[in-house]
RODO-2510 file (C-alpha; in nm, 4 decimals, decimal comma):
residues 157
     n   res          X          Y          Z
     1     x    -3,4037     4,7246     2,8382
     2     x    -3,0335     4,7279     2,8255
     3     x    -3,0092     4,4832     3,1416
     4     x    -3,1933     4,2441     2,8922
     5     x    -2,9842     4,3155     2,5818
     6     x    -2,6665     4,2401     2,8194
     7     x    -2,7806     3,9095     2,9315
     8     x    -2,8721     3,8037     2,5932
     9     x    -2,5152     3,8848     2,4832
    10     x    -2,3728     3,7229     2,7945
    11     x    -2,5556     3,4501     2,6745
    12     x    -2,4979     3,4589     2,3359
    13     x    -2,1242     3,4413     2,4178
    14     x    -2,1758     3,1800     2,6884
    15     x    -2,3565     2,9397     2,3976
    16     x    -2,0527     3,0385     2,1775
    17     x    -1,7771     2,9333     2,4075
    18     x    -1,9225     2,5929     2,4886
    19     x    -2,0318     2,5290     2,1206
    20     x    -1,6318     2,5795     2,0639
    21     x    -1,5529     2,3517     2,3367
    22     x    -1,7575     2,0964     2,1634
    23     x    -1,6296     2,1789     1,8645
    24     x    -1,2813     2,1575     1,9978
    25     x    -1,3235     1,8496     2,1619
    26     x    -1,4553     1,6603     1,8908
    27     x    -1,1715     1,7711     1,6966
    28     x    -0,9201     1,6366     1,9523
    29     x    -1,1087     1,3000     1,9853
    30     x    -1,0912     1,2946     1,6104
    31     x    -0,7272     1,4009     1,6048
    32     x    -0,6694     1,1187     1,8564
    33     x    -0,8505     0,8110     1,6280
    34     x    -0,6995     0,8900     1,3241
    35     x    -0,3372     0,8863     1,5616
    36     x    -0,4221     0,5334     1,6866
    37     x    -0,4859     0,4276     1,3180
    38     x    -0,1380     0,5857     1,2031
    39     x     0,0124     0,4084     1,4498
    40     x    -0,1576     0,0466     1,4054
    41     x    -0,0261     0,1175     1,0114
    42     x     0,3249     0,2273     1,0984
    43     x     0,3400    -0,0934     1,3333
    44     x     0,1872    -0,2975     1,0090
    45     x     0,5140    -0,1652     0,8228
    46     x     0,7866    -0,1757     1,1068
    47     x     0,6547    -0,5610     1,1054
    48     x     0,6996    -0,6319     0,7545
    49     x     1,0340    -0,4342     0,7241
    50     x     1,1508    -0,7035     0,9944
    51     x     1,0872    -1,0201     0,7655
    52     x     1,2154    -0,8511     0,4411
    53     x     1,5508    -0,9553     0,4601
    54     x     1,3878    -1,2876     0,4904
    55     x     1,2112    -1,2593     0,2172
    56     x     1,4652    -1,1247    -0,0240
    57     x     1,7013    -1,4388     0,1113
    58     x     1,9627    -1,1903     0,2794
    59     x     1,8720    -1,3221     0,6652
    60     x     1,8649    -1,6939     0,7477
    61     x     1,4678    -1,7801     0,7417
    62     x     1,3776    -1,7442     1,1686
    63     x     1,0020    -1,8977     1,2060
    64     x     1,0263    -1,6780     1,5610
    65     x     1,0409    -1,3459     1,3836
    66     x     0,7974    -1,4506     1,1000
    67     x     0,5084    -1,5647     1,3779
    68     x     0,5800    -1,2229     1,5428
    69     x     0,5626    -0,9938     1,2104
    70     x     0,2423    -1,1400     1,1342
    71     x     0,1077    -1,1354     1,4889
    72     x     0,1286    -0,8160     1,4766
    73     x    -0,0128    -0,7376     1,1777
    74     x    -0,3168    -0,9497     1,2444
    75     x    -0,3796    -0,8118     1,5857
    76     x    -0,3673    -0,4893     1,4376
    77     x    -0,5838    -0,5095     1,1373
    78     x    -0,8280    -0,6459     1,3901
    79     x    -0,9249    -0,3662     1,5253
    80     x    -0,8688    -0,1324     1,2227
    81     x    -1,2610    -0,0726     1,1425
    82     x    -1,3282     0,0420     1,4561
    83     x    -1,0330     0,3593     1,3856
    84     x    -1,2330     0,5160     1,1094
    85     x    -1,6066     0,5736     1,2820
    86     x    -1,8244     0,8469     1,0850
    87     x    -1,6865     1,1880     1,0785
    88     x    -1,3309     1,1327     1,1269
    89     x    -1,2297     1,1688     0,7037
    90     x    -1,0469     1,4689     0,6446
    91     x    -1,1031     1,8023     0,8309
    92     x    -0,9256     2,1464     0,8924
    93     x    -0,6736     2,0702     1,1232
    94     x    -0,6448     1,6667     1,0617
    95     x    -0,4161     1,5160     0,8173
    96     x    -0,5421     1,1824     0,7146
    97     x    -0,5083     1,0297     0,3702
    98     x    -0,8434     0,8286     0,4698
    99     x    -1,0548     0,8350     0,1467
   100     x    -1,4566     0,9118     0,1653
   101     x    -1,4659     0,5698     0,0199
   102     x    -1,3640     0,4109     0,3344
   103     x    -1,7400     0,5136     0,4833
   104     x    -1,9323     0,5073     0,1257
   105     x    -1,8143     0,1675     0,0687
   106     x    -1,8005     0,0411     0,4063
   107     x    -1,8564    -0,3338     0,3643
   108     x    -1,6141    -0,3594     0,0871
   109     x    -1,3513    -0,1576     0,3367
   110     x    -1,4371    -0,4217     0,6137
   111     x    -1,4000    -0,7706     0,4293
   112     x    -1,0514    -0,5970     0,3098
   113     x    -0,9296    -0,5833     0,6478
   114     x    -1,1292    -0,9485     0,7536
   115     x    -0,9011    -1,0711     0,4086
   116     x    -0,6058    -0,9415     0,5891
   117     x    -0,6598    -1,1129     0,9187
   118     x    -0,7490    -1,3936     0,7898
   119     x    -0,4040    -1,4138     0,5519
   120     x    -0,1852    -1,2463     0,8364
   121     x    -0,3489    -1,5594     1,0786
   122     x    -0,2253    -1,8146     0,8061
   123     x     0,1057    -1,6970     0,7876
   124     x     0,1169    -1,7346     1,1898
   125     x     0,0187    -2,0813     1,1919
   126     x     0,2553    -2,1581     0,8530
   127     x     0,5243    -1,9764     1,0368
   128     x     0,4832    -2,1570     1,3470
   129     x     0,4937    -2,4616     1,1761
   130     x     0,8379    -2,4106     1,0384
   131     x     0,6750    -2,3887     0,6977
   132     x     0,9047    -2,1574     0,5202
   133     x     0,7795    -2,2362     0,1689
   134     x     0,4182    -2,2134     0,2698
   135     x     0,4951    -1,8737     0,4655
   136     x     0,6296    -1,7250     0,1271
   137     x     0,3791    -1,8121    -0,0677
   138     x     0,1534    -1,7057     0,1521
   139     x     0,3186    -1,3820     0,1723
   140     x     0,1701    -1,2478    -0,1754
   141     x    -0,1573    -1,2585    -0,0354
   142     x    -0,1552    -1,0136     0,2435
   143     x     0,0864    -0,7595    -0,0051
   144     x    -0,2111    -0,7900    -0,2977
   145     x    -0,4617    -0,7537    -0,0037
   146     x    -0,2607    -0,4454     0,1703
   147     x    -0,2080    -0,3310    -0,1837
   148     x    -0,5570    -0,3177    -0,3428
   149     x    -0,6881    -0,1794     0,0097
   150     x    -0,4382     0,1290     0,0178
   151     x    -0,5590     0,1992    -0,4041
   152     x    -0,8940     0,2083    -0,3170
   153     x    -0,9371     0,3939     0,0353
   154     x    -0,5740     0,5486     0,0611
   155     x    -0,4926     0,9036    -0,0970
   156     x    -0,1312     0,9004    -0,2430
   157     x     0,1492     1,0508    -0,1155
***
């Protein structure tokens, strides 16, 4: 009787330790997406920090830097929707200011980031072109765009 009380705690604990490892694992995938979507928004804002002085006529206008900015902004908001798959909201041991809207409403949440691209693509081919004034125009797009997404599936600070 005892042999068989042993191997069910032995097993017990077994079943325990790899439920944890699952558990654990999960976590650090999680932990891992919600890093690679930091980073893609960090990147968003190191690019638009480098065409500011543009903007605010302290720089010379430099259609070089304004392609790249936007570039990378558009390459990086491509990929965006894939970063927040089910079950990686908030959790114990993950900061994210992810809102549950970003899953509840997740068609609205896409064709922000498709309004993005498609804005951040304009500004490359404007910017290419040497078309300052269209470029700055253009440029209050993408901020009401990045703007209205961040209200509605971005906790505040």
């Amino acid at each position: 009787m005892h042999k068989k009380i042993r191997l069910a705690v032995v097993a017990g604990v077994m079943a325990a330790a790899a439920g944890a490892a699952i558990v654990a694992e999960a976590q650090t995938n999680v932990a891992q997406t919600v890093q690679a979507r930091k980073d893609v928004m960090r990147g968003n804002g190191r690019a638009l920090a480098s065409i500011q002085p543009m903007l605010r006529n302290e720089q010379p206008w430099n259609a070089q830097t304004a392609a790249a900015a936007m570039t990378s902004v558009r390459d990086g908001m491509r990929g965006l929707p894939s970063l927040f798959p089910a079950g990686s909201g908030a959790q114990a041991g993950i900061e994210t200011r992810a809102l549950p809207a970003i899953w509840d409403q997740r068609a609205a949440f896409e064709a922000q980031v498709a309004s993005i691209v498609t804005a951040a693509d304009q500004l490359v081919t404007l910017a290419q072109a040497g078309n300052e004034a269209g470029f700055r125009a253009g440029m209050g797009a993408v901020t009401q765009v990045c703007g209205s997404c961040h209200t509605t599936f971005r906790a505040p600070q």
